[in-house]
KETI-485736 format. One record per residue (C-alpha): residue number from 0; y negated, z negated, x. Coordinates in nm, 3 decimals. Layout:
! KETI-485736
+-----+---------+---------+---------+
:   i :       y :       z :       x :
+-----+---------+---------+---------+
: NUM :       Y :       Z :       X :
...
+-----+---------+---------+---------+
This chain:
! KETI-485736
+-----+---------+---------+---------+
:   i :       y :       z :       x :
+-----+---------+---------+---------+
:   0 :   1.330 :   0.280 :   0.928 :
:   1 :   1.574 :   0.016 :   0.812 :
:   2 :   1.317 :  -0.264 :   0.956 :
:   3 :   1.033 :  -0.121 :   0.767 :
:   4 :   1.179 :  -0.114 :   0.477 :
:   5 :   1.293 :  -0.510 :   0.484 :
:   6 :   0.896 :  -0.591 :   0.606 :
:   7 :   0.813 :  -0.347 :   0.295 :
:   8 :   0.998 :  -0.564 :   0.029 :
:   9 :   0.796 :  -0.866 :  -0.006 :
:  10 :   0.485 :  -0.624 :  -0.051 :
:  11 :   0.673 :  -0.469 :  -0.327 :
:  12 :   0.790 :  -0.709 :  -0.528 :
:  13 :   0.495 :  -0.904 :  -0.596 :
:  14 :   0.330 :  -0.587 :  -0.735 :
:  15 :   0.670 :  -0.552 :  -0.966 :
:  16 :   0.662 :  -0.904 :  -1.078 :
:  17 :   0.288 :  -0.838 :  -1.200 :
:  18 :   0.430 :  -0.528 :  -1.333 :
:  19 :   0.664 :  -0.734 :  -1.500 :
:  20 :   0.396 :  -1.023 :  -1.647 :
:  21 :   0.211 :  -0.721 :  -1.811 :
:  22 :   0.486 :  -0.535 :  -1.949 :
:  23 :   0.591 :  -0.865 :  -2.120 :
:  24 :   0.212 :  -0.868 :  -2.272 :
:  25 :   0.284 :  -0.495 :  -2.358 :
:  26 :   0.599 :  -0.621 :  -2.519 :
:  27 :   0.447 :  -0.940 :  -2.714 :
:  28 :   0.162 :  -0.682 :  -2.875 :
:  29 :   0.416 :  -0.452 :  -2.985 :
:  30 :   0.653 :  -0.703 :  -3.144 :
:  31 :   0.377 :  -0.838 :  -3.290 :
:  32 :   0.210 :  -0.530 :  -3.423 :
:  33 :   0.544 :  -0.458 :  -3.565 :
:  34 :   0.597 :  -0.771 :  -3.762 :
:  35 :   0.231 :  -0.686 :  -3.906 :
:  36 :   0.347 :  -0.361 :  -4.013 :
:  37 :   0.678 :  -0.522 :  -4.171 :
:  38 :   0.439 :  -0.785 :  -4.363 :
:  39 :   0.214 :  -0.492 :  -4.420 :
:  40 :   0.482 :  -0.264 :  -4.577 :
:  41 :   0.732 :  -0.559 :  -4.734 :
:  42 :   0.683 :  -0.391 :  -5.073 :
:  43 :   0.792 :  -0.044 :  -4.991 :
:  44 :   1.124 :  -0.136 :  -4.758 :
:  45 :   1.427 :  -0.279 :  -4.905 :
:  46 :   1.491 :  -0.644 :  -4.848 :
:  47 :   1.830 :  -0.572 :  -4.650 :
:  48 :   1.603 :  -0.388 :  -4.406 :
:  49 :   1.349 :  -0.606 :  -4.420 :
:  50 :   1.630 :  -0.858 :  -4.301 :
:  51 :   1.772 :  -0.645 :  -4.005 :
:  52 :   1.376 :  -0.655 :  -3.880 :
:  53 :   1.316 :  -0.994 :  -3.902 :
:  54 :   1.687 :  -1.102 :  -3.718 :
:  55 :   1.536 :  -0.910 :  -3.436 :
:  56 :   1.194 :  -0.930 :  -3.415 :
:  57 :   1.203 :  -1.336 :  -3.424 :
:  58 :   1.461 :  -1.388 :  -3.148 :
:  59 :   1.224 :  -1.072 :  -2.877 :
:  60 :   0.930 :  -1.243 :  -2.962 :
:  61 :   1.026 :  -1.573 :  -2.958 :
:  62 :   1.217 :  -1.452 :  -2.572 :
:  63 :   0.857 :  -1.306 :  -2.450 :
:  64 :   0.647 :  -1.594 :  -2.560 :
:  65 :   0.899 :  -1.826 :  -2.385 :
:  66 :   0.820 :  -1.593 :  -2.087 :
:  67 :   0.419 :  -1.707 :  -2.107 :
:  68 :   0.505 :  -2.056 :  -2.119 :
:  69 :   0.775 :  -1.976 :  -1.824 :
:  70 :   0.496 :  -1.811 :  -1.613 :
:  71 :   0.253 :  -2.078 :  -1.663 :
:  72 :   0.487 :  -2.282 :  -1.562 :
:  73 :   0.561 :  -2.152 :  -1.207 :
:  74 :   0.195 :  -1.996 :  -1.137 :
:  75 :   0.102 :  -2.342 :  -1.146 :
:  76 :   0.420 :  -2.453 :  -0.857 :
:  77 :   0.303 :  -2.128 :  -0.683 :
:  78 :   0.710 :  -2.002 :  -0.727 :
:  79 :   0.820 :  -1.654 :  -0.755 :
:  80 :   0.952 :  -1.491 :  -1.098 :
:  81 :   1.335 :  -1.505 :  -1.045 :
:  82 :   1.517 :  -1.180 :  -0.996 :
:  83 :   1.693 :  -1.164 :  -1.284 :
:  84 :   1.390 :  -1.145 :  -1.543 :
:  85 :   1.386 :  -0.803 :  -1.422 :
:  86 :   1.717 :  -0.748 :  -1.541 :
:  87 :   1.725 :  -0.950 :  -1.814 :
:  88 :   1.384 :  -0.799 :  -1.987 :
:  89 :   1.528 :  -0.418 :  -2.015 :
:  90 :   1.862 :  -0.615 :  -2.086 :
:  91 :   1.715 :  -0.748 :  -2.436 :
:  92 :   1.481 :  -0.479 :  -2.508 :
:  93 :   1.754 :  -0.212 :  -2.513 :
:  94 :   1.967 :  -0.450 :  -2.691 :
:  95 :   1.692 :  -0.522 :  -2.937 :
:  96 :   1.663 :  -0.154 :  -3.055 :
:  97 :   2.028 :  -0.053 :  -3.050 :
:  98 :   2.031 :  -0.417 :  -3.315 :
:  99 :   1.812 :  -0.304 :  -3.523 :
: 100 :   1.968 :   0.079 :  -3.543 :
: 101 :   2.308 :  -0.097 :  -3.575 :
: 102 :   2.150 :  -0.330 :  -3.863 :
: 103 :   1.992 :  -0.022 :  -4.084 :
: 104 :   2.324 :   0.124 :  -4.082 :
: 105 :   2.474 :  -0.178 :  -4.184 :
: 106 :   2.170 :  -0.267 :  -4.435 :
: 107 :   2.127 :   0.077 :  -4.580 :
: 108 :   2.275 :   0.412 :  -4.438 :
: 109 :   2.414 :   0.534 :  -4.098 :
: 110 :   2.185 :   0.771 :  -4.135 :
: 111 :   1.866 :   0.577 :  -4.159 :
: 112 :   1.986 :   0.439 :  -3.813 :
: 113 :   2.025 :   0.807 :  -3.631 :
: 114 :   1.729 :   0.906 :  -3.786 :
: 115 :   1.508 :   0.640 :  -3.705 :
: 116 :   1.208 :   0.716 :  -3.507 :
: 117 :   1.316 :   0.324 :  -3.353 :
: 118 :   1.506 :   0.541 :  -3.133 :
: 119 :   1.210 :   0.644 :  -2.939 :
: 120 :   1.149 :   0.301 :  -2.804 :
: 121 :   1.451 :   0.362 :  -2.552 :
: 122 :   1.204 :   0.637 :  -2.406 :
: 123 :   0.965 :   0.362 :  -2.363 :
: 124 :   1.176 :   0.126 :  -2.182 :
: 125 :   1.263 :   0.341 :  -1.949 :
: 126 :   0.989 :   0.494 :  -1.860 :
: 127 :   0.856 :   0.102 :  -1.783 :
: 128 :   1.141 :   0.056 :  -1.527 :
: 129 :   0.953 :   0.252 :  -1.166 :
: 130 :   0.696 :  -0.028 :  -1.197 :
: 131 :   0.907 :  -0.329 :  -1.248 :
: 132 :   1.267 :  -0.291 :  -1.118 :
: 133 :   1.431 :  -0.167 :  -0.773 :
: 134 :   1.647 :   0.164 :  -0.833 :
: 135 :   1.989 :  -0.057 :  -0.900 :
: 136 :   1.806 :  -0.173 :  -1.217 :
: 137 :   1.658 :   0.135 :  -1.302 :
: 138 :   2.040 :   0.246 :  -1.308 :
: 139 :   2.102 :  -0.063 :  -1.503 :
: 140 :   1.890 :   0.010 :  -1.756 :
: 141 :   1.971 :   0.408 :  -1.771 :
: 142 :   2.317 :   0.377 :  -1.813 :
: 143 :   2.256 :   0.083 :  -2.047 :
: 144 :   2.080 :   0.280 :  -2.271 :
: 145 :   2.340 :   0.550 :  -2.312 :
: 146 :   2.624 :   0.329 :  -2.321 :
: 147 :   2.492 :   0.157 :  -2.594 :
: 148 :   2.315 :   0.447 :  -2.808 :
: 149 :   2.622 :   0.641 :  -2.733 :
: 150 :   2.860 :   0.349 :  -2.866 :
: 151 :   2.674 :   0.306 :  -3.234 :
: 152 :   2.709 :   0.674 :  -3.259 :
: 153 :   3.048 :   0.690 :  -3.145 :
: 154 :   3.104 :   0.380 :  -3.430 :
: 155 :   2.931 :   0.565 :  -3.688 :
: 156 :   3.085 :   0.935 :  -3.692 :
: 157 :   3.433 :   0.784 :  -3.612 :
: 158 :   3.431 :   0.533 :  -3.891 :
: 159 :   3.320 :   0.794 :  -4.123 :
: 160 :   2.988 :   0.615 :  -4.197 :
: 161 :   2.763 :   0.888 :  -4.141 :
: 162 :   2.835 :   1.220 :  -4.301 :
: 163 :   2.832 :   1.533 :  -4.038 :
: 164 :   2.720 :   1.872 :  -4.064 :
: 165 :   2.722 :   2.162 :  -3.827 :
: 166 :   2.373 :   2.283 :  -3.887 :
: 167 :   2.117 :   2.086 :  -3.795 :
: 168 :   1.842 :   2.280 :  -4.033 :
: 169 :   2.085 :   2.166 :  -4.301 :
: 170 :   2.112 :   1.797 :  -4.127 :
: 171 :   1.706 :   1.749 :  -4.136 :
: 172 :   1.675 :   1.783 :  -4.473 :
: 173 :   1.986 :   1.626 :  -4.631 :
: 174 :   2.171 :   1.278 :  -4.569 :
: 175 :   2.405 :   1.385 :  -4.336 :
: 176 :   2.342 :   1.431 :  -3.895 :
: 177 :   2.464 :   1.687 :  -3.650 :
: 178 :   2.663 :   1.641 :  -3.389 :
: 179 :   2.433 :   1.906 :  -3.240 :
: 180 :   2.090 :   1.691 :  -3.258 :
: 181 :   2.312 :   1.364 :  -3.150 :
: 182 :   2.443 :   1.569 :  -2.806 :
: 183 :   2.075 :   1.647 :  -2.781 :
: 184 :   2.013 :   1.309 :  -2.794 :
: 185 :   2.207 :   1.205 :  -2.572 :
: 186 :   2.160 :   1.453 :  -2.298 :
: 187 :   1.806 :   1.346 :  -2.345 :
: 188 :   1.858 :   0.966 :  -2.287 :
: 189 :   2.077 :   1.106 :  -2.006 :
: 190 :   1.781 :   1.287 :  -1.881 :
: 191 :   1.503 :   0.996 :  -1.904 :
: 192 :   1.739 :   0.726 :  -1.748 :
: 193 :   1.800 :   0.955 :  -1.427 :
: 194 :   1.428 :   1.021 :  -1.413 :
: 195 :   1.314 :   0.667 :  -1.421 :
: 196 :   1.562 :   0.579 :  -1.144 :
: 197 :   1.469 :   0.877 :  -0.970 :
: 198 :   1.086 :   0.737 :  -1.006 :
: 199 :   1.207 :   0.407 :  -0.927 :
: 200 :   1.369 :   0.515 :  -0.606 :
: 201 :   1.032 :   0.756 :  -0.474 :
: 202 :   0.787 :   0.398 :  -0.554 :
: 203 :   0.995 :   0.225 :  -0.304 :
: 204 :   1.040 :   0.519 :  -0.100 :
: 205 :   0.686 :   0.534 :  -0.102 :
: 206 :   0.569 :   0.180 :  -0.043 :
: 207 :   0.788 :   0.181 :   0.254 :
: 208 :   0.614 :   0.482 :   0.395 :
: 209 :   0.318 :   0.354 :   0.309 :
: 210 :   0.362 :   0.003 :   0.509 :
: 211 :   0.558 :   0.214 :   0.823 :
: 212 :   0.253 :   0.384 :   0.866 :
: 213 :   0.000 :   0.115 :   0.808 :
: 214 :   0.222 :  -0.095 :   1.074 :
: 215 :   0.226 :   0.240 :   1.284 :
: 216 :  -0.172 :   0.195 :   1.245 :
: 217 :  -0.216 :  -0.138 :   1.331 :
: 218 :   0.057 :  -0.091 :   1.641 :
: 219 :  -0.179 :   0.185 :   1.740 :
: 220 :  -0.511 :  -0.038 :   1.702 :
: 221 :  -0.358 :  -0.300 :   1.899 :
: 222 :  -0.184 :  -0.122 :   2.212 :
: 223 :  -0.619 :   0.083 :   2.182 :
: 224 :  -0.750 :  -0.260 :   2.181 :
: 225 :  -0.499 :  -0.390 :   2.506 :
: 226 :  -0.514 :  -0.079 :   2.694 :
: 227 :  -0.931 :  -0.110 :   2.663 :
: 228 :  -0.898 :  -0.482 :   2.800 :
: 229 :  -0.695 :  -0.363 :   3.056 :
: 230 :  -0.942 :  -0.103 :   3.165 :
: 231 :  -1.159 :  -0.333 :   3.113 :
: 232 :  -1.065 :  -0.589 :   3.369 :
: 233 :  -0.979 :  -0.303 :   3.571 :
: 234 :  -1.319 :  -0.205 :   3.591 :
: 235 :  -1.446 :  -0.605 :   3.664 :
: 236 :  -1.203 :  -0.627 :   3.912 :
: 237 :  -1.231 :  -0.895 :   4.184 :
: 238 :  -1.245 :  -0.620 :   4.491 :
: 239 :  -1.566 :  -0.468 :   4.288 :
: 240 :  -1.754 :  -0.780 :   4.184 :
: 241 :  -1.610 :  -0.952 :   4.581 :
: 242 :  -1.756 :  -0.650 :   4.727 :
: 243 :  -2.090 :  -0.636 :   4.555 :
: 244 :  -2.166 :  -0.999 :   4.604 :
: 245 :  -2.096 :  -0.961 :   4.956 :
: 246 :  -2.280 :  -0.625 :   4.992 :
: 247 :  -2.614 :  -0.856 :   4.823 :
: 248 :  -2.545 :  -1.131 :   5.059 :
: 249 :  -2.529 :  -0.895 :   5.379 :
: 250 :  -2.863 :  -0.757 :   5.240 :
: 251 :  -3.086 :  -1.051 :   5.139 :
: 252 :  -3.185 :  -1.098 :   5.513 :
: 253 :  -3.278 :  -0.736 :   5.646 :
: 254 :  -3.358 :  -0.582 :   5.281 :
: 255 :  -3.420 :  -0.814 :   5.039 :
: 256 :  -3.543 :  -0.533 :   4.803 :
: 257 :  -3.213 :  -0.360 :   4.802 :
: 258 :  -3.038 :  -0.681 :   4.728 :
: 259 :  -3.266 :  -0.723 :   4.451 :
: 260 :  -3.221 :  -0.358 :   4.329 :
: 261 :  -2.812 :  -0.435 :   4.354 :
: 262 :  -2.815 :  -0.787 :   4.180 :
: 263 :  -3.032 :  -0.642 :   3.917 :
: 264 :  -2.818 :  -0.326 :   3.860 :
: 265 :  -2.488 :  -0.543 :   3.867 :
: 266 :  -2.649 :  -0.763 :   3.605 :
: 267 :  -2.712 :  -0.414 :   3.410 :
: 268 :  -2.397 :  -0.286 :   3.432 :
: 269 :  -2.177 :  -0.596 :   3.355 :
: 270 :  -2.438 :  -0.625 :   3.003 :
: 271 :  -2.310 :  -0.247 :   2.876 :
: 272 :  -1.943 :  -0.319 :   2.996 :
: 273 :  -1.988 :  -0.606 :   2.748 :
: 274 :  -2.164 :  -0.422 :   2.506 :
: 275 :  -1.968 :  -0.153 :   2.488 :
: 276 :  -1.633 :  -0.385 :   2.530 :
: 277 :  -1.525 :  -0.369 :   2.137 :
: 278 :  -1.590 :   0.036 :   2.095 :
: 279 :  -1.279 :   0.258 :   2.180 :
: 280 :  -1.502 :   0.554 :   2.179 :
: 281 :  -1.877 :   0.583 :   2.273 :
: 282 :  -2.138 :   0.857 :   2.264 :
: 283 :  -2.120 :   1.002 :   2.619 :
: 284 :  -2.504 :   0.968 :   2.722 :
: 285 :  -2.406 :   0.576 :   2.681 :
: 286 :  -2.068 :   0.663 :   2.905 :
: 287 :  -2.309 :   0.790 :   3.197 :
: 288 :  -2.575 :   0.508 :   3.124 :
: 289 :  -2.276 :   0.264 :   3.261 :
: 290 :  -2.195 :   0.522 :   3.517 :
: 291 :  -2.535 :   0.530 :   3.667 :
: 292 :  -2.534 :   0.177 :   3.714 :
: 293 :  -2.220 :   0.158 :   3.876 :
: 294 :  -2.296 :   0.433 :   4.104 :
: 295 :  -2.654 :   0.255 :   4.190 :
: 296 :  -2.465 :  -0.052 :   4.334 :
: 297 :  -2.253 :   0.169 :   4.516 :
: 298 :  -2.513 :   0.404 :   4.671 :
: 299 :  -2.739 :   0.080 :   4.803 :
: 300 :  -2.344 :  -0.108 :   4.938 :
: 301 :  -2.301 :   0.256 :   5.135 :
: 302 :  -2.621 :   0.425 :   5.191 :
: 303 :  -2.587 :   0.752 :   5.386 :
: 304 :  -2.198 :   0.769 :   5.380 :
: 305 :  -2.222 :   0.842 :   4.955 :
: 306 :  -2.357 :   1.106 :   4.805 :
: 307 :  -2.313 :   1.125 :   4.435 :
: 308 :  -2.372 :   1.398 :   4.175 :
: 309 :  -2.357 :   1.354 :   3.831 :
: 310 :  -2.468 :   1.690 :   3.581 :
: 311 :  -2.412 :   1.647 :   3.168 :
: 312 :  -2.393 :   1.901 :   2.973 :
: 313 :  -2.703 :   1.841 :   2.707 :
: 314 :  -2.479 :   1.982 :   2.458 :
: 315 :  -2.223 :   1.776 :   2.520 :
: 316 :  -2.466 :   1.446 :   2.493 :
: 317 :  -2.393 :   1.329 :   2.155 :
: 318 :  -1.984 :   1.395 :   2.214 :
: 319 :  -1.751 :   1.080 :   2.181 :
: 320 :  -1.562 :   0.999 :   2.470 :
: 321 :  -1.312 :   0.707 :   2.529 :
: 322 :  -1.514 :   0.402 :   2.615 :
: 323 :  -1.445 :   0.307 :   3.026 :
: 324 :  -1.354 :   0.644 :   3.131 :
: 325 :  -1.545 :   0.788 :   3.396 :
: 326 :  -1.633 :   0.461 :   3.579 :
: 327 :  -1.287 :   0.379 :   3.666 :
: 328 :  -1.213 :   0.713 :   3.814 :
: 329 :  -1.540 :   0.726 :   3.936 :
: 330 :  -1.439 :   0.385 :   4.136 :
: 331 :  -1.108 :   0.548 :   4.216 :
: 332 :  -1.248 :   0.795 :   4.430 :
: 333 :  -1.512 :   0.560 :   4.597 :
: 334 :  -1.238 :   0.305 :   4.660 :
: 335 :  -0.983 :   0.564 :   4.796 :
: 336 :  -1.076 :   0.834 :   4.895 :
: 337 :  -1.420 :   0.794 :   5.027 :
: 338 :  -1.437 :   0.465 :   5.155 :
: 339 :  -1.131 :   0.544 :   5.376 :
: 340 :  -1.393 :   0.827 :   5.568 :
: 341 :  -1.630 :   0.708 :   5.877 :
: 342 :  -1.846 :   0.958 :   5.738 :
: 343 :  -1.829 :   0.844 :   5.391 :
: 344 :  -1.820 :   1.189 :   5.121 :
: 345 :  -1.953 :   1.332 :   4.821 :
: 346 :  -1.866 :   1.234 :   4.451 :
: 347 :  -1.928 :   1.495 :   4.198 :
: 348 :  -1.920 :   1.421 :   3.771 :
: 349 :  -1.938 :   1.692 :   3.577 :
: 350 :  -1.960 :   1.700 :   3.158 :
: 351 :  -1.954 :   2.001 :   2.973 :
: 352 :  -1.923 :   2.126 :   2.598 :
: 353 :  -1.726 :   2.439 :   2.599 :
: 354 :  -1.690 :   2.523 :   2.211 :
: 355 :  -1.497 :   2.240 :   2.065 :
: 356 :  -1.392 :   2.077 :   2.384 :
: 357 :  -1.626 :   1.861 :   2.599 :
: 358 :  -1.461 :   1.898 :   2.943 :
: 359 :  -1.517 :   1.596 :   3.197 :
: 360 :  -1.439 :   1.628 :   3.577 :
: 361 :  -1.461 :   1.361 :   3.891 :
: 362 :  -1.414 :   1.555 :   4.148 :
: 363 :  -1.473 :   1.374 :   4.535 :
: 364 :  -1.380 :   1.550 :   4.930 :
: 365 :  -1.233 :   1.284 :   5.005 :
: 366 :  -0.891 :   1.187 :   5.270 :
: 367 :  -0.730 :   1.313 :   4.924 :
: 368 :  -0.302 :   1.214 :   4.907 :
: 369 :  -0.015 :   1.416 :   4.834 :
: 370 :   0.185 :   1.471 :   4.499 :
: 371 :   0.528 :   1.507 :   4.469 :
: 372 :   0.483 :   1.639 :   4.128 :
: 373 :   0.256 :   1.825 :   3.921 :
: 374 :   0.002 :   1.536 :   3.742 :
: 375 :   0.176 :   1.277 :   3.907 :
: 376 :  -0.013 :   0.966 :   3.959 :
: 377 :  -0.050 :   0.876 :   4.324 :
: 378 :   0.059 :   0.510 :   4.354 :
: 379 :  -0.201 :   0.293 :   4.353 :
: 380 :  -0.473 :   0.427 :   4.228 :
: 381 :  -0.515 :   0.245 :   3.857 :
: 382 :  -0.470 :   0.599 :   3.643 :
: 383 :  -0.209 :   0.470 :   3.417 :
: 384 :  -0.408 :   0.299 :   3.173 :
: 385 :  -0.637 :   0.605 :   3.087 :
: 386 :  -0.383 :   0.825 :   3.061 :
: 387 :  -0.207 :   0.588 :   2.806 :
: 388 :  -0.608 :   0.575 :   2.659 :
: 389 :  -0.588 :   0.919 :   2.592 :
: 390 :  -0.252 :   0.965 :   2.479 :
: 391 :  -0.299 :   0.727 :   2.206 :
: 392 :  -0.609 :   0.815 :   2.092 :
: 393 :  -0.582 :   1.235 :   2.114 :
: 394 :  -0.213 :   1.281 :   2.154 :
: 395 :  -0.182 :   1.682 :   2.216 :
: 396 :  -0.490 :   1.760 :   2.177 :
: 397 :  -0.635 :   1.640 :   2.492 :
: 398 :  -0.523 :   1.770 :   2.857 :
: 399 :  -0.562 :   1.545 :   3.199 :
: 400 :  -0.514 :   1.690 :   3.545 :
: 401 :  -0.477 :   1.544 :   3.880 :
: 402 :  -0.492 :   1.763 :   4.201 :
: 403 :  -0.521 :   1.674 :   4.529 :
: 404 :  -0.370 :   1.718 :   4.894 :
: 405 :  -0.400 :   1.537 :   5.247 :
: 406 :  -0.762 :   1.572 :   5.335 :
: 407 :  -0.887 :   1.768 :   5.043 :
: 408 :  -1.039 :   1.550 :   4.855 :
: 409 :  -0.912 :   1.419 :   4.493 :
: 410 :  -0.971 :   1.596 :   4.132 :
: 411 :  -0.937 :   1.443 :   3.766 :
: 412 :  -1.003 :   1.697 :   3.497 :
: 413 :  -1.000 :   1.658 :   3.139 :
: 414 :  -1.052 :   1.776 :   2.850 :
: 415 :  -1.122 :   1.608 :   2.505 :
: 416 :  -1.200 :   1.776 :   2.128 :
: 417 :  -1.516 :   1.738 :   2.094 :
: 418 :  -1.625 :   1.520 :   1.819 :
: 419 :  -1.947 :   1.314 :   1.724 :
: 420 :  -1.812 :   1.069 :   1.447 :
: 421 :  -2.070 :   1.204 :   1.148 :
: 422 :  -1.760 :   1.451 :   1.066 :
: 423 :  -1.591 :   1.108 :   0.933 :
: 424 :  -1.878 :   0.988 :   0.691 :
+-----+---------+---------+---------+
């Protein structure tokens, strides 16, 4: 958990410092729509308030345009916006408001100040933080804003500046403030700043989710795409291509057809492997198309001694099914437990649909082996890497079965959900 969430961090703080860039474009329109509005409404506002606007509006805007030219600056060098213009943005915007409260008081009336719908923009801030900062300075922020709200009006009632009145119907229509409306107030800030660093803290929690399981993904595509090579090479391996080479050479001379018949089913089957060798799943008509082939070159190598049934379902047809399934086990049981037999045996594939499970079985009479456990894999017999196949790709929804006993032949059942891939479109 701990690793994801140091892999997750990069990821997440390139969004915040684009969060960042466009709050401070947020920021320069609203300073600047707010020195339009002071131009705008010069004549109607006393110059003392006029003043406390201006000493804060000039020093913000002049701090966020410095940002452009800042930003410019290092887009250009390809460097990262330093940490602490995440903590020094909400720094001077909180700042900024609780100045300009602090400066109508002083200008005009303590009560102006409290009663200033200025003190809204803390709401603002804050609720800017869960895109821009980590939680610590979300917190920094929150508790910013109340200890500096709660400080001017902690000045203000203790230095007698702002008359107080227990009612606050009487307090909304008279120049005087509750202590009522200011606990409300504060409570509220209170509020807001534990719900943006509660916000703040659920982004990251969720980015880091988010990149666990997208690693947990790509983990999963990778240890598909290995176990399929390794099936894959399992399935080319040197004892099958050795043995069909030689099986063509020992025929050219007696029955040059059948050698013909084997080279060209060889040349067959090795086109599909490749053809199907970047699919994890494949329709299972295609599945038994590679089958067939295989079990051609095998039929002409043993003649008489193999006998080989294979019976699909038509229902089943258009089912996926792991790609490189049934030829491996199909080889398995040639390989060891028919091949071992002066008489040779009999191979039999079955595919079924059976409601929402296609059920697949390669089932041979061969010498067979003995288990010392329930599903256990005899040694030697390359099973490992299809049950690993399955696991990964059905988990608990899939079942595989091995049962077999000295001289009894050898059974691999399993059963899949049956799927067809339209259901994803």
């Amino acid at each position: 958990m701990m690793l994801a969430m140091e892999m997750a961090r990069p990821a997440i703080e390139v969004q915040r410092e684009r969060a960042e860039r466009l709050l401070n474009g947020v920021r320069a329109a609203v300073l600047v729509a707010l020195a339009c509005a002071a131009i705008v409404y010069a004549p109607h506002i006393p110059l003392s308030v006029q003043r406390a606007n201006w000493a804060v509006l000039i020093p913000t805007l002049a701090w966020s345009l410095a940002q452009f030219w800042l930003d410019a600056h290092r887009l250009v060098r390809d460097q990262p916006l330093p940490n602490w213009v995440a903590l020094v943005n909400p720094l001077v915007d909180i700042t900024a408001v609780t100045a300009i409260l602090a400066g109508y008081s002083v200008a005009q009336s303590g009560v102006l100040a409290l009663k200033s719908p200025i003190f809204l923009a803390y709401f603002v801030i804050l609720s800017a933080r869960p895109i821009a900062s980590s939680t610590r300075k979300a917190a920094f922020a929150a508790v910013l804003v109340v200890a500096e709200y709660g400080t001017l009006v902690a000045l203000l009632l203790i230095g007698g500046i702002v008359p107080i009145t227990s009612s606050p119907i009487i307090a909304s229509g008279s120049a005087s403030v509750s202590l009522l409306d200011e606990g409300a107030k504060m409570m509220l800030l209170i509020v807001a700043g534990a719900i943006a660093t509660y916000a703040t803290s659920w982004h990251e929690r969720l980015a880091e989710t988010y990149y666990r399981e997208s690693q947990e993904r790509e983990d999963l595509r990778v240890a598909l795409a290995q176990a399929q090579l390794r099936a894959l090479r399992l399935q080319l391996n040197p004892h099958f291509l050795f043995n069909t080479m030689n099986g063509i050479v020992a025929l050219i001379p007696s029955d040059p057809r059948s050698a013909e018949r084997m080279l060209t089913g060889l040349s067959d089957f090795l086109r599909l492997s490749l053809h199907n060798a970047g699919e994890q799943e494949v329709p299972i008509e295609r599945e038994i198309q590679l089958l067939e082939r295989y079990v051609m070159i095998q039929q002409l190598r043993f003649q008489d001694r193999l006998r080989i049934s294979i019976t699909v379902d038509p229902a089943a047809n258009g089912a996926l099914v792991p790609n490189l399934l049934l030829q491996p086990l199909a080889e398995n049981a040639i390989r060891h437990g028919l091949s071992p037999r002066a008489c040779g045996g009999k191979l039999e594939i079955h595919a079924e649909r059976e409601n929402g499970v296609v059920r697949l079985s390669v089932i041979d009479d061969g010498v067979g082996c003995s288990l010392t456990a329930p599903n256990e894999l005899p040694h030697g017999i390359g099973l490992g890497n299809i049950r690993e196949q399955l696991e990964r790709l059905y988990g608990d929804q899939h079942t595989f079965e091995v049962s077999t006993a000295p001289n009894a032949g050898f059974a691999v059942r399993i059963s899949l959900p049956y799927h067809t891939g339209e259901e994803d479109m």
